[in-house]
Structure formats: structure tokens, C-alpha cells
C-alpha positions in Angstrom: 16.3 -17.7 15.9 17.3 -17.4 12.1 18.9 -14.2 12.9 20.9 -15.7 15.3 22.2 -18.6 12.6 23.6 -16.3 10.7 25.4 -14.6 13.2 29.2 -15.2 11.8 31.6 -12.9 13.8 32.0 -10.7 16.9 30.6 -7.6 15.0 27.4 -9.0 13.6 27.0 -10.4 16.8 27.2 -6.5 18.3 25.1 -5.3 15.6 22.5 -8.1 16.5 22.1 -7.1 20.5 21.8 -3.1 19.4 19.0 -4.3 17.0 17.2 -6.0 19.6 17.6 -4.1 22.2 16.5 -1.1 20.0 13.2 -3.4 19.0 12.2 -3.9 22.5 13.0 0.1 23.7 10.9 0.9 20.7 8.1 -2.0 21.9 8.4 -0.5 25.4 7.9 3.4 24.7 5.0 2.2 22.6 2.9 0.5 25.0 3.5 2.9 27.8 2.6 5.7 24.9 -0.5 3.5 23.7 -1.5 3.2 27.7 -1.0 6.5 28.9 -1.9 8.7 25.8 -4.2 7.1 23.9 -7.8 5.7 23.7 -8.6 2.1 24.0 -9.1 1.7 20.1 -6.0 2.8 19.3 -4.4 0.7 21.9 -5.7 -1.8 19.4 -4.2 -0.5 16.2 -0.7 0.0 18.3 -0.7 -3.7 18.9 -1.9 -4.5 14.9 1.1 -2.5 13.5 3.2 -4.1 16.5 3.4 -7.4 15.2 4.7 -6.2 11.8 7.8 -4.5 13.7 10.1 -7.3 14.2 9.7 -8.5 10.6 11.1 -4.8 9.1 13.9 -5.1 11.9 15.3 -8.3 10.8 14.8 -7.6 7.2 16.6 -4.6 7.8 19.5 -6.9 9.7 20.1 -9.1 7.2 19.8 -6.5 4.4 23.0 -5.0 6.1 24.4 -8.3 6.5 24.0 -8.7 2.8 25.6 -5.0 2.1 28.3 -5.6 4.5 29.2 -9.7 2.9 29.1 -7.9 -0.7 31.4 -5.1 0.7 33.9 -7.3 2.1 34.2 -9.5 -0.7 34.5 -6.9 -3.2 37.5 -6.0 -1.3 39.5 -9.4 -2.1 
């Protein structure tokens, strides 16, 4: 949700879907991964590093919001 208030035009808007969507392809691959071709244990430790992902994503996210704000105001 605080990705989504910060969401200020069309493009960052674009750039938030493709971020998402890439977080849940990556979630996906990794449980079917963790299912198919791995023991039960690391099932476990899949899951562990798991709920860390969406933290790096949006950091990442509003680290390029930050470097795209600062690039369009350096413009001016």
C-alpha cells in the first residue's frame, strides 16, 4: 500500500505493475522450484528468505523513484 501512495504519474504507475508482476513470477517459479526439486527442509529455508523479497523489491522501487525525482529536477 505505501508503494501505491506514491504512485504520481502514468509511468511510475507502469513501472509499479512490472515490479509486481515480476515479484509474484519470481514467488511462483520459486515454490514450484522448492516443491518439485527440493527436499522438505529447504522448502523451509525457500519460504524464510521468501518473506525478505518484497522488502528488497520496494526498496529497490522507491530507490528508482528517488533517482528518477532527482533526475528530473536537476533538469529545471
Amino acid at each position: 500500500m505505501l508503494v501505491l501512495a506514491i504512485i504520481r504519474d502514468v509511468e511510475d504507475a507502469l513501472c509499479c505493475i512490472w515490479v509486481i508482476l515480476a515479484s509474484i513470477l519470481t514467488i511462483a517459479l520459486g515454490i514450484i522450484y522448492a516443491i518439485f526439486y527440493k527436499s522438505t527442509s529447504e522448502i523451509a529455508w525457500y519460504f524464510k528468505i521468501l518473506a525478505l523479497d518484497p522488502i528488497f523489491i520496494f526498496n529497490a522501487y522507491g530507490a528508482y523513484l528517488v533517482l528518477k525525482r532527482n533526475n528530473t529536477t536537476h533538469k529545471k
